[in-house]
C-alpha positions as CSV (number, residue, x, y, z in Angstrom):
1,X,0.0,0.0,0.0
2,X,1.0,3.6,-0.4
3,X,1.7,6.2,2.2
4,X,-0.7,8.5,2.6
5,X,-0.1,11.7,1.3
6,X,0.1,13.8,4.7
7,X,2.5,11.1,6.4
8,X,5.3,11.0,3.4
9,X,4.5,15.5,3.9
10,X,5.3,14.4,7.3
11,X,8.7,12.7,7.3
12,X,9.7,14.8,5.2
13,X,9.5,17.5,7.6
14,X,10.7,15.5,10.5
15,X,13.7,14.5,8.8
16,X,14.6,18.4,8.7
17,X,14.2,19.0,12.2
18,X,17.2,17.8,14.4
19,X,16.3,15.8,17.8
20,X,17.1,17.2,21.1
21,X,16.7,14.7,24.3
22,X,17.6,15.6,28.0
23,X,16.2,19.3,27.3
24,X,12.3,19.6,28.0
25,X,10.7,22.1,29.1
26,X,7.8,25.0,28.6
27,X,5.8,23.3,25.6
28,X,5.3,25.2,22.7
29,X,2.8,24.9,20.6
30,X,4.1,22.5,17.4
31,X,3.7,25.6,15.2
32,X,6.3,27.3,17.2
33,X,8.3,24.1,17.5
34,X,8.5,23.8,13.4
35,X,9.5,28.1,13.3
36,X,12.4,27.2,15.8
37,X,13.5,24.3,13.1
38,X,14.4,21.6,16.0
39,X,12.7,19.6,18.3
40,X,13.2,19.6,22.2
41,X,12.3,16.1,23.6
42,X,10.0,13.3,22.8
43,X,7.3,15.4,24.0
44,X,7.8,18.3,21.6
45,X,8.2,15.4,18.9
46,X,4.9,13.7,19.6
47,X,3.0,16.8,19.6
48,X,4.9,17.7,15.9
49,X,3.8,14.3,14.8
50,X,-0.3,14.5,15.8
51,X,-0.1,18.2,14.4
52,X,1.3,17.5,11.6
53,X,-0.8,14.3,10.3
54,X,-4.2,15.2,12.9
55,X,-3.9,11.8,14.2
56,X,-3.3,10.5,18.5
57,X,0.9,9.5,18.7
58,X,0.9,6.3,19.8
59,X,3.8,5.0,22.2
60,X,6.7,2.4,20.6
61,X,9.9,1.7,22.3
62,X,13.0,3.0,20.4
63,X,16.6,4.4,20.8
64,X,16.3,3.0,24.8
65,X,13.2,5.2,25.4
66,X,9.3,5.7,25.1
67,X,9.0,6.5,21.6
68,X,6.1,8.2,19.6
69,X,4.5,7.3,16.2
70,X,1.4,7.6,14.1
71,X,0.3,4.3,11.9
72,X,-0.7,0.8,11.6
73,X,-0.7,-2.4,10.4
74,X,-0.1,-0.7,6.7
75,X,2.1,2.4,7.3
76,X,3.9,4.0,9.8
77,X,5.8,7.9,10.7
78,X,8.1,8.4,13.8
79,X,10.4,10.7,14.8
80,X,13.7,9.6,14.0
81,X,12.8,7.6,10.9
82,X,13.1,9.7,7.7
83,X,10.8,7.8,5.8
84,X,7.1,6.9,5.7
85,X,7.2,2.7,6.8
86,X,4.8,0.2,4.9
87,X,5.3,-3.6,4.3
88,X,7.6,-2.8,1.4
89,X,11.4,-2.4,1.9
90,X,12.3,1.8,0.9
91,X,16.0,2.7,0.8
92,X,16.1,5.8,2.7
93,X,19.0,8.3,4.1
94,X,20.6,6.0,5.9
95,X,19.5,2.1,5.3
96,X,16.5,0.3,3.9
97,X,13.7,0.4,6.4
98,X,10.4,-1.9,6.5
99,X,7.3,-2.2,8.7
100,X,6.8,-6.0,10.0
101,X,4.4,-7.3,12.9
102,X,6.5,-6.2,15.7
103,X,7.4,-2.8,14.3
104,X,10.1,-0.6,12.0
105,X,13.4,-2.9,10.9
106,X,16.0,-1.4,9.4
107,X,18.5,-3.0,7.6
108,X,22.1,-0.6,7.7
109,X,26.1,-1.5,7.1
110,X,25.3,-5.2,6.0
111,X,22.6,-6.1,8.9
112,X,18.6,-5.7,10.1
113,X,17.8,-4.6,13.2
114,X,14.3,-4.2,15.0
115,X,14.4,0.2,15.5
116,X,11.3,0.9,16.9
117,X,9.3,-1.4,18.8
118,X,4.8,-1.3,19.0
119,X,5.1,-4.3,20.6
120,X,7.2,-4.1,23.2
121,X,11.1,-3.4,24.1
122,X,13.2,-3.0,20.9
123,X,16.6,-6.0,20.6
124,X,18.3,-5.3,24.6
125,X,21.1,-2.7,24.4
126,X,23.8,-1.3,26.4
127,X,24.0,2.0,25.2
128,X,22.0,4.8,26.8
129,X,19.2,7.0,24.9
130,X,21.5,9.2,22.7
131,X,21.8,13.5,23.1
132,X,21.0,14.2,20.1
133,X,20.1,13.1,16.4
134,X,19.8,14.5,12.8
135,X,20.3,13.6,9.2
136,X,22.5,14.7,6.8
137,X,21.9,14.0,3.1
138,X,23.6,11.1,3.2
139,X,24.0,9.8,6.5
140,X,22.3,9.6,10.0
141,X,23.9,11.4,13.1
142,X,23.5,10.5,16.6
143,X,25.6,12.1,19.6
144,X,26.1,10.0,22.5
145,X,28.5,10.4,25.3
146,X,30.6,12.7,23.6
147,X,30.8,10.5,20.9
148,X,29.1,11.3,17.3
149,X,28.1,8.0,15.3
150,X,27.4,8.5,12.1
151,X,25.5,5.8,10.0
152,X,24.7,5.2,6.3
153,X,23.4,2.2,4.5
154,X,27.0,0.6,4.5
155,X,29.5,1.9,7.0
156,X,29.2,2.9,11.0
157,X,31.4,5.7,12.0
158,X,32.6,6.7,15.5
159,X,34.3,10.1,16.1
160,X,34.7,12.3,19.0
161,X,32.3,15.3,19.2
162,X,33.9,18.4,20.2
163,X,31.7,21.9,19.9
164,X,33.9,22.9,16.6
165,X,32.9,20.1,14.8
166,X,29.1,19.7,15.6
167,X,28.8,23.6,14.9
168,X,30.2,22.6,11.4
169,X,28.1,19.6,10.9
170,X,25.1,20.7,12.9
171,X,24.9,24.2,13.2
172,X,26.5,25.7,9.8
173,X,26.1,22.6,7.3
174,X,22.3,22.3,8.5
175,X,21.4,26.1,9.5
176,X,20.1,24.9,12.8
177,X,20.2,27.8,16.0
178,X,23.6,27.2,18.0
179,X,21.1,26.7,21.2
180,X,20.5,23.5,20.4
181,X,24.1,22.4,21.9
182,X,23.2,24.8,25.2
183,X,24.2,22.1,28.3
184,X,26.3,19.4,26.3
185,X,29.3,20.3,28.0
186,X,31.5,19.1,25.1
187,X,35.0,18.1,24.7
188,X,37.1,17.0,21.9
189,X,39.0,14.6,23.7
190,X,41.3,12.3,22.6
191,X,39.6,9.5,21.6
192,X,40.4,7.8,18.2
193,X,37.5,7.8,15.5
194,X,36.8,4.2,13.8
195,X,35.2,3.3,10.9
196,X,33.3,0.1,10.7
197,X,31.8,-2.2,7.7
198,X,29.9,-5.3,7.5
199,X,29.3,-7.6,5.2
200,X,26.7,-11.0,5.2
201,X,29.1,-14.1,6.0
202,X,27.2,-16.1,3.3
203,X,29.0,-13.3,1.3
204,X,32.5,-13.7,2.6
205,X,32.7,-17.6,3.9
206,X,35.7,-19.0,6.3
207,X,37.8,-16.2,4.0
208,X,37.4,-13.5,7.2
209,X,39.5,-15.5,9.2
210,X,42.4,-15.4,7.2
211,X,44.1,-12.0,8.4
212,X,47.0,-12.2,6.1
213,X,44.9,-13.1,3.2
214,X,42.4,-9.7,3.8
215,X,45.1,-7.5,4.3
216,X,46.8,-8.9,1.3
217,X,44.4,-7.5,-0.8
218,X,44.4,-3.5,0.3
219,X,45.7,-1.8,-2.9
220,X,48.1,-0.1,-1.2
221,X,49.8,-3.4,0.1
222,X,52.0,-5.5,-2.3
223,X,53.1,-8.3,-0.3
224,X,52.5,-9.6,2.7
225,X,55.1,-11.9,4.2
226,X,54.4,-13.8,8.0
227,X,57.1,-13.6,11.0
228,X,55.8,-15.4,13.7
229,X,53.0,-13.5,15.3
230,X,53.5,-10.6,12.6
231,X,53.3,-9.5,8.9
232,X,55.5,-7.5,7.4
233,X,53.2,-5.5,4.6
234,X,55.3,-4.4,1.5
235,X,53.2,-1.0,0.7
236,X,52.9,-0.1,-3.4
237,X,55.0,2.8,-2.5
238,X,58.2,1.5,-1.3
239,X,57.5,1.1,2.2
240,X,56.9,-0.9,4.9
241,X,55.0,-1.5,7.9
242,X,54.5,-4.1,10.7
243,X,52.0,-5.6,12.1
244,X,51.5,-7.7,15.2
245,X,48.3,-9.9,14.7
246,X,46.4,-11.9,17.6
247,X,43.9,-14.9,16.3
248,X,41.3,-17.2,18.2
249,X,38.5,-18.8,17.4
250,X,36.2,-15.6,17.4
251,X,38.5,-13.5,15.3
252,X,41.3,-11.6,15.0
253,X,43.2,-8.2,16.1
254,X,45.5,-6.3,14.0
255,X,47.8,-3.2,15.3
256,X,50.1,-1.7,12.9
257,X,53.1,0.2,12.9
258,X,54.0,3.7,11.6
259,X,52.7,4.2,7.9
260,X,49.6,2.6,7.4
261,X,46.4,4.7,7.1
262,X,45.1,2.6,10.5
263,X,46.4,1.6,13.9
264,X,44.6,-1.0,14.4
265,X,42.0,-3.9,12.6
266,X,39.6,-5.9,14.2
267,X,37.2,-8.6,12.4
268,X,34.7,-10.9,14.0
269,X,31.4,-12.8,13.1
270,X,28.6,-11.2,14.9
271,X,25.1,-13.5,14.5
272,X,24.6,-13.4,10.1
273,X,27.5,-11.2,9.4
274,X,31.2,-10.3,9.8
275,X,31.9,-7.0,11.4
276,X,35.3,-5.5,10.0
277,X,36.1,-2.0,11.9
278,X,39.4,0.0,12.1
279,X,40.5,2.8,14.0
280,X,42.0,5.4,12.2
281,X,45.1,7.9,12.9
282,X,44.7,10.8,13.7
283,X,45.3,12.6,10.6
284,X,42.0,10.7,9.1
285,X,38.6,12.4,9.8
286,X,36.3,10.3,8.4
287,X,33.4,12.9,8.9
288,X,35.4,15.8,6.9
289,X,33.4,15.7,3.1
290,X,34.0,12.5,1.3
291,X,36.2,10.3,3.4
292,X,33.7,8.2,5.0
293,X,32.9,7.0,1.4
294,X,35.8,6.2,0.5
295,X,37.4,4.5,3.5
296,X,33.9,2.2,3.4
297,X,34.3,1.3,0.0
298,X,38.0,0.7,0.2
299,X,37.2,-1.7,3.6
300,X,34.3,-3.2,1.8
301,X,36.3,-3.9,-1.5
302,X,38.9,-5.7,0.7
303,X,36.1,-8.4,1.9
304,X,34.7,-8.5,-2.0
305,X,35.4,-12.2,-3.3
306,X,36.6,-13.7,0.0
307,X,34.0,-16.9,-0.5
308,X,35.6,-17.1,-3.6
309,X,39.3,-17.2,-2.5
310,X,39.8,-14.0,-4.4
């Protein structure tokens, strides 16, 4: 079935408006919530949602919290989901979402997940409910404990958040008001940012396992010769780096020497696929224009043909 018409008017907007958690207060009215161009808290985003389609909000379970929607059995809007839901799989910003029985999956960076929940808690997760989230043309951005994970349909990237660069992503790239970060208390920190890509294991067979074997096949790598516990990686350019490599059964750990785009690799099966993620030096930011793209795609083309013995 199609969408109705209001709903798809509906996510559309949404998708616009950047998410605010941990900052209610005095409650607008929606018109005055959709002027200011962000939303403050899940009630502010429930009362956007019945004004803008003239339907009750009911409550799901999403993102760790109480989470409001408008739909059914046939269709479905939310906060948080940039696209109207029905039975039929819809690539959207950031992954290909569908509605089943139990709510909205969305399938992202090689695996489906259960996103928001009418039936009752979404998959259990660690993490808490994030600070803040918005889209980007191309990608989904949450902020979570100083953290900023962005997401697209094939790549999961984790970088640290400090007040310079969510005022370029946030504040000048998506003309939202700079009072939307009031109260973060953000710092840059020094944590590392890693880029992680997944790919089905039907896909990529035993061939994961083989650490020599997958780094062999990085373009800029022209041999790759074993010393014990480490590789020695030949680079196209002339030079050479070294890595020291632990393996078991669920596995394996990388961590490389001075010269190589990364510092370390990790790969490991998790349920139907094979999670390959890498943490990048410092001179990398995979959230400046373009490099996210192409560090996915290089990381994906390196598990490409494994099944295969490619």
């Amino acid at each position: 079935m199609n969408a109705p018409l209001a709903a798809t008017r509906a996510a559309a907007q949404l998708v616009r408006m950047p998410l605010r958690l941990g900052m209610e207060g005095d409650a607008p009215s929606p018109e005055e919530v959709i002027e200011r161009g962000w939303v403050r808290g899940l009630r502010e985003a429930g009362a956007v949602l019945e004004h803008l389609l003239g339907a009750a909000a009911a409550n799901g379970s999403a993102f760790a919290a109480t989470w409001p929607y408008v739909g059914g059995e046939e269709w479905l809007a939310a906060p948080g989901v940039p696209a109207v839901v029905t039975a039929e799989a819809q690539d959207a910003i950031d992954g290909v979402y569908r509605l089943s029985t139990d709510g909205v999956l969305r399938e992202a960076a090689g695996e489906e997940r259960l996103l928001l929940s009418t039936t009752g808690p979404p998959e259990a997760s660690p993490e808490r409910p994030f600070d803040l989230l918005w889209f980007s043309t191309s990608a989904r951005y949450l902020l979570r404990d100083g953290v900023i994970e962005a997401e697209d349909p094939f790549c999961r990237v984790r970088a640290p958040a400090g007040r310079d660069r969510l005022e370029t992503l946030l504040v000048r790239a998506q003309r939202v008001d700079a009072a939307i970060l009031e109260g973060l208390g953000l710092e840059a920190g020094a944590r590392p940012a890693t880029l992680e890509v997944r790919r089905a294991l039907a896909l990529t067979g035993q061939g994961w396992r083989d650490h020599e074997r997958v780094l062999g096949r990085r373009e800029d790598v022209r041999t790759v010769e074993p010393h014990g516990q480490e590789l020695l990686l030949r680079l196209e350019g002339g030079g050479e780096v070294v890595a020291s490599v632990a393996a078991d059964g669920a596995g394996w750990v990388a961590e490389f020497g001075p010269g190589f785009p990364w510092t370390r690799a990790e790969m490991a099966a998790e349920e139907r696929t094979v999670a390959y993620r890498v943490t990048l030096i410092p001179e990398l930011d995979p959230l400046a224009p373009g490099v996210r793209t192409r560090l996915a795609f290089d990381l994906l083309s390196d598990l490409l043909g494994l099944e295969n013995g490619g």
